[in-house]
SERO-4910 file (N, C-alpha, C, O; in steps of 0.05 Angstrom, whole numbers):
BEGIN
 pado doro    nc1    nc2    nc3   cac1   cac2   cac3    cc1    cc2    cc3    oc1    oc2    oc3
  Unk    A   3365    602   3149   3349    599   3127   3319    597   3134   3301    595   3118
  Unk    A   3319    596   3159   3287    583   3162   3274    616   3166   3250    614   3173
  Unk    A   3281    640   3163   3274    659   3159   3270    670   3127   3259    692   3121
  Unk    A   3283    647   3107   3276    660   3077   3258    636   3067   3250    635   3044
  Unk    A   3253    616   3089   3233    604   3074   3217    591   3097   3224    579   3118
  Unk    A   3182    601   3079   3163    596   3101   3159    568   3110   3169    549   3099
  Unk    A   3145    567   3128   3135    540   3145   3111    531   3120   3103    545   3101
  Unk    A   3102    505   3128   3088    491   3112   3059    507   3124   3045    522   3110
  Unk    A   3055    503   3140   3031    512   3160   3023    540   3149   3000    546   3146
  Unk    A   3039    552   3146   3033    589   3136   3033    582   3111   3019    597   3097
  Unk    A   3041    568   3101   3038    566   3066   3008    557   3062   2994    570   3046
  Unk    A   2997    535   3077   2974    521   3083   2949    543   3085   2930    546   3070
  Unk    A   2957    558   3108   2941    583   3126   2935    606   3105   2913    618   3101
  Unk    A   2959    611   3093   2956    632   3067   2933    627   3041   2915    641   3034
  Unk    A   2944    600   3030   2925    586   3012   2899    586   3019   2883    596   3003
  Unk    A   2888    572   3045   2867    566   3061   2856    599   3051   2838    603   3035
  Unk    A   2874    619   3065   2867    657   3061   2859    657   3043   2835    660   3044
  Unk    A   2871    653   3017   2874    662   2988   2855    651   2982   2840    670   2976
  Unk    A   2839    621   2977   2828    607   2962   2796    612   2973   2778    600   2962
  Unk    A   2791    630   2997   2773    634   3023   2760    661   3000   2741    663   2984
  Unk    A   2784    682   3009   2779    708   2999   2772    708   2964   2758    726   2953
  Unk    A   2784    683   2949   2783    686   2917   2751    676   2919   2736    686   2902
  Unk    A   2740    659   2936   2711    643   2933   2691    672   2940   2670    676   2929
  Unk    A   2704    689   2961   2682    704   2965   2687    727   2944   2667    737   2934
  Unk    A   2702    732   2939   2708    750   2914   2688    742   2892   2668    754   2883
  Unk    A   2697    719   2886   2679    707   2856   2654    711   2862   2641    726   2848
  Unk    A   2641    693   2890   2615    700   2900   2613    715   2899   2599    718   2879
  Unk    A   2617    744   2913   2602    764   2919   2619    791   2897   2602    801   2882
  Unk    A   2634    798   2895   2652    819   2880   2655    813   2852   2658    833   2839
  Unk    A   2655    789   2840   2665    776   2815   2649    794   2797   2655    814   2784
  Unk    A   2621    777   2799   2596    775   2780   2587    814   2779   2578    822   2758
  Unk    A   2589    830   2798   2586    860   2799   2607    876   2784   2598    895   2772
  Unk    A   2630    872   2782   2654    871   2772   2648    868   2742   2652    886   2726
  Unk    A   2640    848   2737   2640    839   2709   2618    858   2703   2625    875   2687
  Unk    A   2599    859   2709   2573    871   2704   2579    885   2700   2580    891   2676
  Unk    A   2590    907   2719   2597    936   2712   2612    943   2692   2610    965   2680
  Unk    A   2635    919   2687   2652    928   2657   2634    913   2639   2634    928   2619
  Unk    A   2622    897   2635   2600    892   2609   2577    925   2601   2568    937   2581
  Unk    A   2575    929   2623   2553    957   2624   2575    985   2621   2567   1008   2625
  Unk    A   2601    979   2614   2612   1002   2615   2624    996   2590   2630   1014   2575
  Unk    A   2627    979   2587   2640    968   2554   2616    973   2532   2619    988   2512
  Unk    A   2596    961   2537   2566    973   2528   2556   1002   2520   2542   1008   2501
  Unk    A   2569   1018   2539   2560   1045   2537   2576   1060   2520   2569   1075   2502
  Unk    A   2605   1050   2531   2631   1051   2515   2618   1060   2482   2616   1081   2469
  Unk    A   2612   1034   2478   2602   1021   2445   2575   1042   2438   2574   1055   2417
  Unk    A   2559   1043   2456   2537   1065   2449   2543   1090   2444   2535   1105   2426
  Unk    A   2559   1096   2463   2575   1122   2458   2586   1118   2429   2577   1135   2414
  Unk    A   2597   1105   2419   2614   1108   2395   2597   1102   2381   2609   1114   2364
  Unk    A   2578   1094   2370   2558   1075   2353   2541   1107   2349   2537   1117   2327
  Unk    A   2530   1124   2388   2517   1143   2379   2547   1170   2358   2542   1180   2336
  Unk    A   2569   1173   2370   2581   1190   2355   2580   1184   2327   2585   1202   2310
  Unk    A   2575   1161   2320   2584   1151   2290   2562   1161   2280   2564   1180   2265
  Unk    A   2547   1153   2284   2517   1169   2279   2508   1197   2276   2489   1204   2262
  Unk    A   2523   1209   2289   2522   1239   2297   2541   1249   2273   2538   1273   2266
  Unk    A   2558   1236   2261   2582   1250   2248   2558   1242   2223   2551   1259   2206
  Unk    A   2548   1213   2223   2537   1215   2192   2517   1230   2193   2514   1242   2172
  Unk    A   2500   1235   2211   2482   1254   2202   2489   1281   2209   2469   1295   2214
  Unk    A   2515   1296   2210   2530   1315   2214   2541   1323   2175   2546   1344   2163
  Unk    A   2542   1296   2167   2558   1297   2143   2536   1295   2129   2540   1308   2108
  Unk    A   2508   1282   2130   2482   1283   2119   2480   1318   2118   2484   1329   2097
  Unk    A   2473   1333   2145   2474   1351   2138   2484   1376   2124   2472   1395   2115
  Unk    A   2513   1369   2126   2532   1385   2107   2530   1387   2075   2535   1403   2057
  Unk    A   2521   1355   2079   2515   1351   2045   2484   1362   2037   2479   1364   2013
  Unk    A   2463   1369   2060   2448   1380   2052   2447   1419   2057   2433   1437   2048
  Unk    A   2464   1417   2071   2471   1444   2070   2484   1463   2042   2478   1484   2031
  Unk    A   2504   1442   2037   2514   1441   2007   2502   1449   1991   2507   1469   1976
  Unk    A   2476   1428   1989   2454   1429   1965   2437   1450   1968   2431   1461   1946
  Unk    A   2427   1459   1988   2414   1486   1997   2426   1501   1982   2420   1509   1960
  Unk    A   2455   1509   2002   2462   1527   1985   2472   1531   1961   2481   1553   1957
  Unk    A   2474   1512   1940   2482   1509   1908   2455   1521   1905   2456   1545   1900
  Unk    A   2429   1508   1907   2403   1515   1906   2396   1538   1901   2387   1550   1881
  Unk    A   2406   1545   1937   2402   1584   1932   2416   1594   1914   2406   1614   1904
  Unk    A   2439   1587   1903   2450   1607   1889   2439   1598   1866   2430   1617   1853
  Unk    A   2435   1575   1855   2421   1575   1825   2399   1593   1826   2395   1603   1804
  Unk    A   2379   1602   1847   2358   1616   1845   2365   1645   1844   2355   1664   1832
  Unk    A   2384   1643   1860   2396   1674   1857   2403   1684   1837   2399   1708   1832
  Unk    A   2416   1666   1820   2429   1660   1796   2401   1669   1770   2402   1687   1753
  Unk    A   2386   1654   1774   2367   1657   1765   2349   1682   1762   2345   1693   1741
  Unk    A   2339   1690   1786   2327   1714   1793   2344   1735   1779   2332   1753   1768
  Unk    A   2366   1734   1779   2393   1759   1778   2378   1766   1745   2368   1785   1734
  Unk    A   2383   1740   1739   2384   1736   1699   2350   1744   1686   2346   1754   1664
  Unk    A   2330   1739   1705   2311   1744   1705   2314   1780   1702   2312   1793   1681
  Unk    A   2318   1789   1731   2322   1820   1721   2335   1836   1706   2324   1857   1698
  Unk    A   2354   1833   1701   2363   1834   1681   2351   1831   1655   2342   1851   1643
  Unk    A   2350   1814   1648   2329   1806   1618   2296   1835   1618   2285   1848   1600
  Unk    A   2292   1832   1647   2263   1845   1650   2277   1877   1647   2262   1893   1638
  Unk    A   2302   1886   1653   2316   1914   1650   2318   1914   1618   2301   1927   1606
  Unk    A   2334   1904   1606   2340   1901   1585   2313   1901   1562   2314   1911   1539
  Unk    A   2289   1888   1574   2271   1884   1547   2250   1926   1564   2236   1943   1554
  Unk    A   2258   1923   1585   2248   1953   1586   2263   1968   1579   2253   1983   1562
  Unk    A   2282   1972   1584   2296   1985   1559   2293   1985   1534   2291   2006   1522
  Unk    A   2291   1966   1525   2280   1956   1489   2262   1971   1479   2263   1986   1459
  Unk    A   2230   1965   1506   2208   1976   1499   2214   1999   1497   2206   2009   1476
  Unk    A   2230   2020   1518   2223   2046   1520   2239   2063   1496   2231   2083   1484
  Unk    A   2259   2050   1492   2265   2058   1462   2248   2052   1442   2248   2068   1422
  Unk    A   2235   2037   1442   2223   2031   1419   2200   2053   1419   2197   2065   1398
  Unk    A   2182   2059   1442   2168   2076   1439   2176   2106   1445   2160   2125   1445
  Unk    A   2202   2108   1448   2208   2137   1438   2213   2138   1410   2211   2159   1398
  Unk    A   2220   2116   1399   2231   2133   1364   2202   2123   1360   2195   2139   1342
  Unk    A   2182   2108   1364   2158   2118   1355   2141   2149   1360   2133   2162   1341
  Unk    A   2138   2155   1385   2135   2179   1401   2161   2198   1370   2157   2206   1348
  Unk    A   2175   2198   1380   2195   2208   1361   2181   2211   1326   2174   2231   1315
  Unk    A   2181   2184   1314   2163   2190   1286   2145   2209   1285   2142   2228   1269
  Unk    A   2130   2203   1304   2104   2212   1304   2103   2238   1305   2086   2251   1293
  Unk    A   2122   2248   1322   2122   2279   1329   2131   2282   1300   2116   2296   1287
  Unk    A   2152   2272   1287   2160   2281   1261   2144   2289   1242   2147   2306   1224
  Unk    A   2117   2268   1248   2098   2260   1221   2084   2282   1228   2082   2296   1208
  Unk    A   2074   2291   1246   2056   2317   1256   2069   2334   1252   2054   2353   1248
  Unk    A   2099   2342   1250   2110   2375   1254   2105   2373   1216   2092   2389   1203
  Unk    A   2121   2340   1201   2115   2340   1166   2084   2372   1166   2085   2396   1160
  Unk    A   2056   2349   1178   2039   2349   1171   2035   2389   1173   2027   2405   1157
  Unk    A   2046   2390   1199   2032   2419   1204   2057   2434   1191   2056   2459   1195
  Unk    A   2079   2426   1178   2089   2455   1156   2082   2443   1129   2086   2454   1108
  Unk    A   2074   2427   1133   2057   2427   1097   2023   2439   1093   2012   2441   1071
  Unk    A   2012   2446   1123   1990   2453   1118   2005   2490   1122   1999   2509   1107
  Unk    A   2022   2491   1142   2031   2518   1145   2045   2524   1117   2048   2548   1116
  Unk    A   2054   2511   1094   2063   2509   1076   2036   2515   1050   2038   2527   1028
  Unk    A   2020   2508   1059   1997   2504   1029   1987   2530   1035   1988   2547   1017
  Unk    A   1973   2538   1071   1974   2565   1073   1983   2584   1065   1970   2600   1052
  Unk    A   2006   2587   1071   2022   2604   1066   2020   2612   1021   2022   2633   1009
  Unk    A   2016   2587   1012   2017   2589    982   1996   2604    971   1994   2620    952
  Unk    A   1976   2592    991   1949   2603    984   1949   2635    987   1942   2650    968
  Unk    A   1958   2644   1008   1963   2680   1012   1981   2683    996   1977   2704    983
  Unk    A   2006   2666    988   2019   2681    966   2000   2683    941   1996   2707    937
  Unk    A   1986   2668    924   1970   2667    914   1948   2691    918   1942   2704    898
  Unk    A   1941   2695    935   1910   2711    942   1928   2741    938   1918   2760    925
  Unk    A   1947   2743    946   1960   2762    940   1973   2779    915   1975   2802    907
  Unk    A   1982   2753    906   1994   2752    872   1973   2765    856   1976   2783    841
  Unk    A   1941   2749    863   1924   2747    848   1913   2787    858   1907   2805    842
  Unk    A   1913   2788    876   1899   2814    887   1924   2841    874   1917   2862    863
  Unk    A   1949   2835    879   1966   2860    862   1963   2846    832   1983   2852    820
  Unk    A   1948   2830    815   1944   2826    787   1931   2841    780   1933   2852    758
  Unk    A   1906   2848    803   1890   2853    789   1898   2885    787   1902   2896    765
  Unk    A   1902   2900    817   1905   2926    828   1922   2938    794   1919   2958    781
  Unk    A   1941   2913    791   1961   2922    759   1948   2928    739   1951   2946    723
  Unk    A   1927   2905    740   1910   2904    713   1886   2927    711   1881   2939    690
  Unk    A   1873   2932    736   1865   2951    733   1871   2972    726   1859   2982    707
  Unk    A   1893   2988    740   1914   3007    728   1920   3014    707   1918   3038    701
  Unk    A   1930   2994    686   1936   2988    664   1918   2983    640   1927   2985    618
  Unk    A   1890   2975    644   1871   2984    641   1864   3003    640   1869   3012    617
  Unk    A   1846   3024    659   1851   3051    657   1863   3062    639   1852   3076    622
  Unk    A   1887   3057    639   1904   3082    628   1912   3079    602   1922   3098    589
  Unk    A   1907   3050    589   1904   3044    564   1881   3048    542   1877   3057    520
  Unk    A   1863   3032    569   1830   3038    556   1815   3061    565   1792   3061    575
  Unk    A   1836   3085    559   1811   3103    573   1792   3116    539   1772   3130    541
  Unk    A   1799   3110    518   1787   3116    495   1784   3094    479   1801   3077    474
  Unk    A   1760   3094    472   1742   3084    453   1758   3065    436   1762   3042    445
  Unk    A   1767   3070    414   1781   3059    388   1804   3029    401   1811   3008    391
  Unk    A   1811   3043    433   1835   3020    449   1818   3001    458   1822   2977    455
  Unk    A   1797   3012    472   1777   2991    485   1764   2965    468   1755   2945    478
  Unk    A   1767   2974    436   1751   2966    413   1776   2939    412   1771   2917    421
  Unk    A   1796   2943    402   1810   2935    393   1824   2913    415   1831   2891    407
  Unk    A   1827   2920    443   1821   2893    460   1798   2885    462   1796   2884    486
  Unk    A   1782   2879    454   1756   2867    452   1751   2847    423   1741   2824    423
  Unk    A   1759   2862    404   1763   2849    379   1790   2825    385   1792   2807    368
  Unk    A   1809   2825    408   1835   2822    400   1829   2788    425   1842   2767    422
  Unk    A   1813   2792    442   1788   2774    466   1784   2754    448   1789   2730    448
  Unk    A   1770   2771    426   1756   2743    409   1769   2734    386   1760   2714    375
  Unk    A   1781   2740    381   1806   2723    361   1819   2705    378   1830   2686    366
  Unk    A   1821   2707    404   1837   2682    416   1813   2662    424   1814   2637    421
  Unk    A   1796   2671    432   1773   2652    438   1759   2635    410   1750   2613    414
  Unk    A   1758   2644    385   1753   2629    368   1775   2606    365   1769   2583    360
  Unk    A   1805   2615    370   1828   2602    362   1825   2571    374   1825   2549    362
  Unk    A   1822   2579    406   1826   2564    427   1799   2550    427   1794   2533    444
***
């Protein structure tokens, strides 16, 4: 048995080890030890403190990305409706000044077959009046070529002229 259990002296010698090596540990290894996990636990936390940060202003961004782009498209939106309206009222105008252009040509072609119209009356006229006479002369002649006929339209002149 005295091989499964130690002597007092090695139990002594071990402790004496242990309690030697735990003082210089604490002294010299402890306090660096700790430090380094306070400074790694620290960074730990910065690290996560900076990710947290990074996501909100990741999600800041998104949400202003968002708004940008709603933005743009209201302007797009806008602009679109804008041209449009500006097609549409040119269109308007340009109709409008063709059926004016349009009247107008109407009112001028009116104007020039009513003057080609009065013309034209007037030569029928100048004409009417010029075979009246070419008739009347004729007819004349050949009625009034003696005395007693000539008398008697003359007498026949002034019976309507007193009448009238």
């Amino acid at each position: 048995m005295d091989l499964i259990t130690p002597g007092t002296g090695l139990i002594f010698w071990q402790l004496f080890g242990f309690l030697g090596l735990l003082f210089i540990l604490i002294k010299f290894a402890w306090k660096p030890m700790l430090a380094a996990l306070d400074e790694r636990e620290s960074s730990i936390n910065n690290a996560l403190k900076a990710a947290e940060t990074a996501r909100n202003e990741m999600a800041n961004l998104k949400a202003e990305n968002e708004k940008l782009l709603a933005e743009a498209r209201l302007e797009r939106d806008i602009i679109l409706k804008k041209a449009q309206d500006a097609s549409v009222k040119m269109i308007d105008d340009a109709k409008g000044e063709a059926v004016k252009a349009g009247a107008l040509m109407i009112e001028n072609a009116k104007a020039v077959i009513e003057t080609e119209k009065k013309a034209a009356l007037a030569d029928v006229k100048a004409q009417v009046a010029a075979l009246s006479l070419d008739i009347t002369d004729k007819l004349l002649r050949k009625n009034l070529s003696d005395d007693k006929s000539q008398k008697e339209l003359v007498d026949g002149f002034l019976k309507e002229l007193k009448l009238n």
